[in-house]
N, C-alpha and C positions, 0 to 999 in steps of 0.2 A: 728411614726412607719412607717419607709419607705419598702415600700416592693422592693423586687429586681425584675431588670427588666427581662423579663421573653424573650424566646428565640423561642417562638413557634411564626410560620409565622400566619400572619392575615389570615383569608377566601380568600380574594382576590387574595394574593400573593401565597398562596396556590395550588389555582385552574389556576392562570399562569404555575405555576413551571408546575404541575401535564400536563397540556396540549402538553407544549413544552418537556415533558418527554415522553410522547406518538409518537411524530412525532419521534423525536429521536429511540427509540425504534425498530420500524418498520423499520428503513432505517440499523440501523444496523443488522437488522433480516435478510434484505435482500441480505445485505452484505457478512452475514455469509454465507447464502444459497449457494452465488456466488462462496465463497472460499471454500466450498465443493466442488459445482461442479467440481470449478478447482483445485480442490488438485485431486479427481477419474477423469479428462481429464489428469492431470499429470501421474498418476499410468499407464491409459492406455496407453500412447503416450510413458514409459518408452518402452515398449513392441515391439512398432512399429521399424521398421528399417527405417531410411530414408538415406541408402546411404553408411552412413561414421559415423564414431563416431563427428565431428565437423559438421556434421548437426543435430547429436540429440544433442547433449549439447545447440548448436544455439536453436532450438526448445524447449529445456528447459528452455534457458533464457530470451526467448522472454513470455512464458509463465510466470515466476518467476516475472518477470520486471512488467506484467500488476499486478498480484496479489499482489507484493510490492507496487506500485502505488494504487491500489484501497485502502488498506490497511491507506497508508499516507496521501489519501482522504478524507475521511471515518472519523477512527477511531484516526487519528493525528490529526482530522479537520482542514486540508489546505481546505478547499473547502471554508472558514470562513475567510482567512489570507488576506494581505494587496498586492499590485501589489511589493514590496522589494523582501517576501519570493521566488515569482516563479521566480523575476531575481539568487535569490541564488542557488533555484534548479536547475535552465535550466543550469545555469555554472556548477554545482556538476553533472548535466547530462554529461557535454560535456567534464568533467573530467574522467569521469567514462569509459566513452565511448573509450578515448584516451588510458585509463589503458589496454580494452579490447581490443583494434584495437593494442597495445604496442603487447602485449601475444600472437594475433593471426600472428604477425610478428614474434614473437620469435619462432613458429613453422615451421619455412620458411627458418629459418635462417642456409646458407650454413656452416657456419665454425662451427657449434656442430653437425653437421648430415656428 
């Protein structure tokens, strides 16, 4: 009579899991806290005028960018990843950037104006 093997963690491995659940936890609590903050600095800063409509939008993306970023930090756990990922991001940075630096050329641009 064999009995089957059973699936519940020993004490030890247990009280690992449960510990490193806790640090976690708290980092993401704090996380969160941060993307309130900044979602009500985003609400207000809608409010604010700085100028021109392509300084608020600037102002929105600069904010959107960090909170993306904490976000992909954080809760994606790159903070955990190998030295490959950030050469992937920094080039998808420098991509992204060029899309953005493309569009704010396209606003410039004499033969549609």
């Amino acid at each position: 009579m064999n009995n089957p093997p059973t699936t519940e963690p020993v004490d030890h491995e247990t009280e690992h899991y449960a510990h490193d659940v806790s640090n976690h936890v708290r980092g993401y609590l704090l996380v969160g806290a941060t993307l309130l903050v900044c979602t009500g600095l985003t609400v207000f800063l809608s409010y604010v005028n700085f100028g021109s409509q392509k300084a608020n939008i600037a102002v929105a993306m600069v904010l959107a960018t960090f909170k993306a970023g904490l976000v992909a930090y954080i809760f994606m756990h790159l903070s955990a990843e190998k030295k490959l990922i950030y050469r992937v991001l920094v080039f998808t940075g420098i991509f992204v950037f060029a899309l953005f630096w493309l569009t704010y050329l396209a606003w410039y641009d004499p033969i549609t104006h």
